[in-house]
Each structure stands twice: as structure tokens, then as C-alpha cells.
DSSP file (Angstrom, degrees, kcal/mol; ACC not computed):
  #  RESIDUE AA STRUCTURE BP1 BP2  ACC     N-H-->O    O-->H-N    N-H-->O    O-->H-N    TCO  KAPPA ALPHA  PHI   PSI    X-CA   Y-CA   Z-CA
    1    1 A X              0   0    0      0, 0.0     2,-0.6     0, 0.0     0, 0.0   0.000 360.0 360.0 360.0 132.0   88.6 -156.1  -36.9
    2    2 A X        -     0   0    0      2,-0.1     2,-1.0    50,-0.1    47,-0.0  -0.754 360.0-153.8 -73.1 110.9   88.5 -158.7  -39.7
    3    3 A X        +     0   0    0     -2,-0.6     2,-0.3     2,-0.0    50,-0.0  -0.703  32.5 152.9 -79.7 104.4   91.0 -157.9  -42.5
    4    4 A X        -     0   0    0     -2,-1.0    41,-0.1    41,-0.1    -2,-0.1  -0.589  41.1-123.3-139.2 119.0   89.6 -159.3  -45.5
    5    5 A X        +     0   0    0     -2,-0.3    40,-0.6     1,-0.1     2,-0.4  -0.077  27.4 175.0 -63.5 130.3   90.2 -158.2  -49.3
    6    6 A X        -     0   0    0     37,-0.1    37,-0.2     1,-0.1     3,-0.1  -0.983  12.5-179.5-134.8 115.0   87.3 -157.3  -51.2
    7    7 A X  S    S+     0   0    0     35,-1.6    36,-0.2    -2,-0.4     2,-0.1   0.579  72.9   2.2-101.0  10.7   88.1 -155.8  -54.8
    8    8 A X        +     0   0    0     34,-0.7     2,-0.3     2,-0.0    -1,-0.2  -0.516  58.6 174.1 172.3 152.6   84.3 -155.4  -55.5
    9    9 A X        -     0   0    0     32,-0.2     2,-0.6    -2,-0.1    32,-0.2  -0.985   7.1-174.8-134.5 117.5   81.0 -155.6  -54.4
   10   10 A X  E     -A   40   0A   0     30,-2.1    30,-1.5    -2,-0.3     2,-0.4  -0.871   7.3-162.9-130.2 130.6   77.3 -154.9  -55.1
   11   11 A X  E     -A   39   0A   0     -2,-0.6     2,-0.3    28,-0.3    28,-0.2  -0.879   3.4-174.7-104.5 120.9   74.0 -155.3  -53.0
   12   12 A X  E     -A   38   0A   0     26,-2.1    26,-5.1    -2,-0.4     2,-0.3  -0.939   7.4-171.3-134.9 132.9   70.4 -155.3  -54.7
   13   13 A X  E     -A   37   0A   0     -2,-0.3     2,-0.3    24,-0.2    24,-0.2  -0.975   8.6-158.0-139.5 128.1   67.5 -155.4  -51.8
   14   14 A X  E     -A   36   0A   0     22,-2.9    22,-3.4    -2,-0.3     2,-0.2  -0.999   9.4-147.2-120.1 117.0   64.0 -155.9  -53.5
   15   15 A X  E     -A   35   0A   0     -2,-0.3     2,-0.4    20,-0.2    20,-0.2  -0.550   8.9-167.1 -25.4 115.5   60.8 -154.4  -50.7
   16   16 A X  E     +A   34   0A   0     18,-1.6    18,-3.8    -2,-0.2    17,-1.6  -0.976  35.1 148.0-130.3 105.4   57.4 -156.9  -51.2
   17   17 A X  E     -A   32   0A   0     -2,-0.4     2,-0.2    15,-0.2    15,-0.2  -0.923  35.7-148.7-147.7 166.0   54.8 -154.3  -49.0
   18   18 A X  E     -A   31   0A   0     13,-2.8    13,-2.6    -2,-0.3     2,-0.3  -0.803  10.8-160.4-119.0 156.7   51.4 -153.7  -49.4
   19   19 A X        +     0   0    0     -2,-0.2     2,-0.2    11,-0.2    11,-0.2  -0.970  23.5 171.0-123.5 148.2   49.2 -150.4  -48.8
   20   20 A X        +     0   0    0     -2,-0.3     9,-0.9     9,-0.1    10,-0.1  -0.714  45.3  38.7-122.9-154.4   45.1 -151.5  -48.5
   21   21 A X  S    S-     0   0    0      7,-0.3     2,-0.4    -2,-0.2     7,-0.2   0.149  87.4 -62.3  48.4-157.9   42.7 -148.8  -47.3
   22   22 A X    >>  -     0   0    0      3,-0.2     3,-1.4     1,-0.2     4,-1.1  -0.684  10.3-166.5-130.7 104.9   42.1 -145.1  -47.9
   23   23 A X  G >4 S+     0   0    0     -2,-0.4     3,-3.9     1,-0.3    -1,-0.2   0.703 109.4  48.9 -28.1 -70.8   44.1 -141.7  -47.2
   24   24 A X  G 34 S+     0   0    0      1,-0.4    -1,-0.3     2,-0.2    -3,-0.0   0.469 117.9  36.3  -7.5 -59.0   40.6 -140.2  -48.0
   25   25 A X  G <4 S-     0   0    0     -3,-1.4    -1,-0.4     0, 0.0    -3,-0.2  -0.161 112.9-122.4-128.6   1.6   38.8 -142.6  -45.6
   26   26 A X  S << S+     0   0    0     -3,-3.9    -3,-0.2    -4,-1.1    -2,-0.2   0.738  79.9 119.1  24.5  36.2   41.4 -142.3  -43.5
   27   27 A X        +     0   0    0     -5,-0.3    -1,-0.1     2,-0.0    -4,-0.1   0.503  28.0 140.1-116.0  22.9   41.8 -145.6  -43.6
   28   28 A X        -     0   0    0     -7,-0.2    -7,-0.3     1,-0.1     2,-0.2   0.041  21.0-177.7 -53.2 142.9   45.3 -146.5  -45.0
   29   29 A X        -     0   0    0     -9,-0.9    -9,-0.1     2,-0.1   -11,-0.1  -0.671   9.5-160.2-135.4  83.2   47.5 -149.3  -43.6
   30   30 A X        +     0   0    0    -11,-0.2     2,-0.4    -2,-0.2   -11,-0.2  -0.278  14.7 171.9 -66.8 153.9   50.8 -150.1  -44.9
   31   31 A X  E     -A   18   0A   0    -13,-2.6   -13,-2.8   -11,-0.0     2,-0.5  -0.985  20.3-141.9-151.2 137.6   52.3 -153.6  -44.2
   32   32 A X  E     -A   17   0A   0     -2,-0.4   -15,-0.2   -15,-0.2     3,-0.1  -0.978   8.6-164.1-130.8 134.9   55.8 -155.1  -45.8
   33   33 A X  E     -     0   0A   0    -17,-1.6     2,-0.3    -2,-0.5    -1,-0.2   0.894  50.7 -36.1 -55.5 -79.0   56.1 -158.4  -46.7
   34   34 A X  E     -A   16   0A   0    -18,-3.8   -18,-1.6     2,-0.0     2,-0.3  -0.932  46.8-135.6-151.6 156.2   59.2 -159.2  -47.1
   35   35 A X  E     -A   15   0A   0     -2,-0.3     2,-0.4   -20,-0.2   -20,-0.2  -0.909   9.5-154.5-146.0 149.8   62.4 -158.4  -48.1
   36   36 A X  E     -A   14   0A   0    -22,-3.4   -22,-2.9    -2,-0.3     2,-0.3  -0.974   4.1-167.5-159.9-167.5   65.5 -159.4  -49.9
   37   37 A X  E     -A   13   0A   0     -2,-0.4     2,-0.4   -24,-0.2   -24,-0.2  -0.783   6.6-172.7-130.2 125.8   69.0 -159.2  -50.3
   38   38 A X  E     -A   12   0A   0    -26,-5.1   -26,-2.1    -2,-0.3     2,-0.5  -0.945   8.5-172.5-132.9 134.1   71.9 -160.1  -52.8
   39   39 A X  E     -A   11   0A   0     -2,-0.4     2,-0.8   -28,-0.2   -28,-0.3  -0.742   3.8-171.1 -98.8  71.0   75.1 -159.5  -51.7
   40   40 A X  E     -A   10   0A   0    -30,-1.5   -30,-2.1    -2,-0.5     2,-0.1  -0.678  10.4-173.7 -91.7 107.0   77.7 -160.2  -54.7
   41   41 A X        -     0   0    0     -2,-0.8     2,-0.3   -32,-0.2   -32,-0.2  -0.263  18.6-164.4 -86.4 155.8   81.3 -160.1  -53.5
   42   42 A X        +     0   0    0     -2,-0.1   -35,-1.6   -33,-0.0   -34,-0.7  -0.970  38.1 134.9-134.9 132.2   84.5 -160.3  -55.6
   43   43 A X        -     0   0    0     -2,-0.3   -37,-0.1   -37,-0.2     7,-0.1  -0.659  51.4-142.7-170.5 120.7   87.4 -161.1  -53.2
   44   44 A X        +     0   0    0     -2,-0.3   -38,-0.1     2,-0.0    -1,-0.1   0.310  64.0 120.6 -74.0  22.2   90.3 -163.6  -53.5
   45   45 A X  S    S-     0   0    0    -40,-0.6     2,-0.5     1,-0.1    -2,-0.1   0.127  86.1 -82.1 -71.5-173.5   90.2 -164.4  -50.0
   46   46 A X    >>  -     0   0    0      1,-0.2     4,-2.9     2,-0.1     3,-1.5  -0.686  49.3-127.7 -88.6 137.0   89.6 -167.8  -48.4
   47   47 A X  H 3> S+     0   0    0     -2,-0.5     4,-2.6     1,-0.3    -1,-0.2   0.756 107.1  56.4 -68.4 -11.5   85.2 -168.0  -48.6
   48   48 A X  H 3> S+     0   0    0      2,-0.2     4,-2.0     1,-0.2    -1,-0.3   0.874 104.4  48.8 -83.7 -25.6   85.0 -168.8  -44.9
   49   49 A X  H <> S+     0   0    0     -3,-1.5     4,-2.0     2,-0.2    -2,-0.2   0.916 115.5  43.9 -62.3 -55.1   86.8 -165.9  -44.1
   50   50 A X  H  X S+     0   0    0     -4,-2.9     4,-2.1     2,-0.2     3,-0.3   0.956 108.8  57.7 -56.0 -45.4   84.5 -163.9  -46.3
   51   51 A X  H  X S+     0   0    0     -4,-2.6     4,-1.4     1,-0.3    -2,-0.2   0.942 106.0  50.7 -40.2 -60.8   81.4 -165.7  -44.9
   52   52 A X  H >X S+     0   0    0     -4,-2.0     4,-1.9     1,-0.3     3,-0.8   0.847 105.1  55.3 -65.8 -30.5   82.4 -164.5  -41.2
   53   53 A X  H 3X S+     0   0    0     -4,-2.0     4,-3.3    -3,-0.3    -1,-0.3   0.971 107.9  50.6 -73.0 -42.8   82.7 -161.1  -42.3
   54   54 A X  H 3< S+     0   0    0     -4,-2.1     4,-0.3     2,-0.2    -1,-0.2   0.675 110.1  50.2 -41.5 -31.8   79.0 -161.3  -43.7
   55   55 A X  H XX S+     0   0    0     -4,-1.4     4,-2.7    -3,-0.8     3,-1.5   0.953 105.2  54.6 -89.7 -31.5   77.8 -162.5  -40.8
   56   56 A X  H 3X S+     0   0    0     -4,-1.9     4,-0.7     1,-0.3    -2,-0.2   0.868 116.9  39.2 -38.8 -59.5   79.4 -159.9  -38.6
   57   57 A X  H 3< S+     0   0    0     -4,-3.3    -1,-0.3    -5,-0.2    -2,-0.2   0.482 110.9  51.4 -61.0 -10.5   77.9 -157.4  -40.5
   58   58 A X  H X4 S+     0   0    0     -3,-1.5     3,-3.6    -4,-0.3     7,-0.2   0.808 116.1  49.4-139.1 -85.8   74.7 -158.7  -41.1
   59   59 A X  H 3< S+     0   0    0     -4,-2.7    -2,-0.2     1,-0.3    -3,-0.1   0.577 110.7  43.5   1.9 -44.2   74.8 -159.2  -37.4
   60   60 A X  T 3< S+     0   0    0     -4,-0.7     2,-0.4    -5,-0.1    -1,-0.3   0.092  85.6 118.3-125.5  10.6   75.9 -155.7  -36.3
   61   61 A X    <>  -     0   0    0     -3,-3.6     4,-2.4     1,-0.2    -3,-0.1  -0.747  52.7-160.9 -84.9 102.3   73.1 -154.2  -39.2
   62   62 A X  H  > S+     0   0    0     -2,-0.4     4,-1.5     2,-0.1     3,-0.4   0.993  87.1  47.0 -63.8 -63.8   70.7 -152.2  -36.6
   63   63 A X  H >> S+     0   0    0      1,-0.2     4,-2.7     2,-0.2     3,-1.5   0.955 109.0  47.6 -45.2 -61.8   67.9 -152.3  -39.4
   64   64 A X  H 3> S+     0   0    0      1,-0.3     4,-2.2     2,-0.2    -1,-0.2   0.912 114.7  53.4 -58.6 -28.0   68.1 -155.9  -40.4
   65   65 A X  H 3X S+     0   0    0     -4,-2.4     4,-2.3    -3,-0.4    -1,-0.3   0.800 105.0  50.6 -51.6 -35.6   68.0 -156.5  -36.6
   66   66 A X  H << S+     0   0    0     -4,-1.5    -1,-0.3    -3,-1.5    -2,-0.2   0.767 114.8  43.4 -87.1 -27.0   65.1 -154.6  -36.0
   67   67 A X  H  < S+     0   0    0     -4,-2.7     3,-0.4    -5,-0.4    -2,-0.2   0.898 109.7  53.5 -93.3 -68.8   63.1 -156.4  -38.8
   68   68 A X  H  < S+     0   0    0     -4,-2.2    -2,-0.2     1,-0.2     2,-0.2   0.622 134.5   8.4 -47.0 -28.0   64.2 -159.9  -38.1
   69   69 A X  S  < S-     0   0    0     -4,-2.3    -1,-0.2    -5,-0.2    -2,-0.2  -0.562  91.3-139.3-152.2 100.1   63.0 -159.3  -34.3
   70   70 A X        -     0   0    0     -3,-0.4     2,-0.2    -2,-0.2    -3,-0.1   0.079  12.1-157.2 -57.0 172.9   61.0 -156.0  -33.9
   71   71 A X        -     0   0    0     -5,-0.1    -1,-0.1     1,-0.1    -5,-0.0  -0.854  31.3 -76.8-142.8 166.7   61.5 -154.2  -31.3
   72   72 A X        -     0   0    0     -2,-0.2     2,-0.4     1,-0.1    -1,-0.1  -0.246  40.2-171.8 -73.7 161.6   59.1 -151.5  -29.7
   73   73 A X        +     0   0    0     -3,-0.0     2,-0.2     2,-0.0    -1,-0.1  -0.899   4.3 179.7-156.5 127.5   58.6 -148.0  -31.3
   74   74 A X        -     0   0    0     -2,-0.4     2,-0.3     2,-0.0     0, 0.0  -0.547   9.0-174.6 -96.3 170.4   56.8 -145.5  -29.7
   75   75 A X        -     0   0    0     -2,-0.2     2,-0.3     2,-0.0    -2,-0.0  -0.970  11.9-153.5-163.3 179.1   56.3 -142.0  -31.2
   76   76 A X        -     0   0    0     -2,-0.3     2,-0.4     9,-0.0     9,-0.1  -0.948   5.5-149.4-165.5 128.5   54.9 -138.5  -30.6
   77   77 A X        -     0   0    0     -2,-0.3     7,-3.1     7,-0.3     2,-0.6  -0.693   8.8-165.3-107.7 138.7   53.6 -135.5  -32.6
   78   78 A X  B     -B   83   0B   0     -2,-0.4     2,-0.6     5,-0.2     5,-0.2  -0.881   3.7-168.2-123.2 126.8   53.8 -132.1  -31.6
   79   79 A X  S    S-     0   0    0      3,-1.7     3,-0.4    -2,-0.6    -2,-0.0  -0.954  76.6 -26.2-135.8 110.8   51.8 -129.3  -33.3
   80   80 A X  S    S-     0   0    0     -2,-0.6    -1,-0.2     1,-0.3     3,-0.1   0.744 129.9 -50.3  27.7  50.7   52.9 -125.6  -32.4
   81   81 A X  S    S+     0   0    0     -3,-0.1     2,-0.8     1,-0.1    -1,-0.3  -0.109 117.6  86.9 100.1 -25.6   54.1 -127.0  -29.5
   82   82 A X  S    S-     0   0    0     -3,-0.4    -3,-1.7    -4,-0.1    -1,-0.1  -0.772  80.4 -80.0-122.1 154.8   51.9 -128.9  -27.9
   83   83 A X  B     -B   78   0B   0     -2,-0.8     2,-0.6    -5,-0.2    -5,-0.2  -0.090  36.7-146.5 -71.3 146.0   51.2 -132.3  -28.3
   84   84 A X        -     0   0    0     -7,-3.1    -7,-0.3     2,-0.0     2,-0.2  -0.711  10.4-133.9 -76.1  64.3   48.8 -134.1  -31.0
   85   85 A X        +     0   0    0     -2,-0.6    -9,-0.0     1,-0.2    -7,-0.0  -0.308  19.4 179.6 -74.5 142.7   46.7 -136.8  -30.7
   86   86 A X              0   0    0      1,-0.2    -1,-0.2    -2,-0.2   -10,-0.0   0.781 360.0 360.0 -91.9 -52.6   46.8 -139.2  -33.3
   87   87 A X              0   0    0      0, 0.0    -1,-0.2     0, 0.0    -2,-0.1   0.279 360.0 360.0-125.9 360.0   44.3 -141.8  -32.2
């Protein structure tokens, strides 16, 4: 475990997605762009020390992992009990 002292912190993450098509038409597609993140630290620790902790977390972030290299996802609907197909 990294000790390093942080007396305050805030994180603003701005979402760039798109939807085209139509519910209606059943042809809606969502698709995201981008995202990002600023990470604003207060800490009188030494900044390489802070750095490594950022990356360790950033690192050990299941979500950011999965958008920086997806990974498969299956899923499966079930309606009153038995299963639905989607497509």
C-alpha cells in the first residue's frame, strides 16, 4: 500500500457519445466517443510519489481498463423465464 497524503481532491469526467437511428424504427445505435478526466489533487507530498499513486489506480480502475482495451461482453434476456431473442 502506498501512503501518500492527500488533503483534497476532485474529479470531473466529461462523456462525448452519440445516438443515430430510431427507437421507433428500431433502429437506434449508441456509440461513445470519447471520454475525459481531470483529476485535481491537493497534497503536500513529493509529485512523483503522487504520480505513482495515480497510476496505480488508474491502472487497477476495472472500467477505465475495459474502455482502453475492450474486452468481450456477452449478455442474455430472459422473459417469464425463458429465454428471449434479441436478434
Amino acid at each position: 500500500m502506498l501512503k501518500v497524503s492527500v488533503t483534497g481532491m476532485r474529479m470531473r469526467v466529461r462523456a462525448r457519445y452519440r445516438v443515430t437511428g430510431s427507437v421507433l424504427n428500431d433502429s437506434v445505435m449508441g456509440a461513445m466517443l470519447g471520454a475525459e478526466t481531470t483529476l485535481e489533487i491537493d497534497s503536500p507530498a513529493d509529485p512523483a510519489q503522487v504520480a505513482r499513486v495515480v497510476r496505480n489506480a488508474e491502472r487497477g480502475c476495472f472500467v477505465m481498463q475495459a474502455l482502453l482495451n475492450p474486452v468481450p461482453v456477452s449478455g442474455q434476456t430472459v422473459l417469464n423465464g425463458q429465454p428471449l431473442a434479441l436478434r
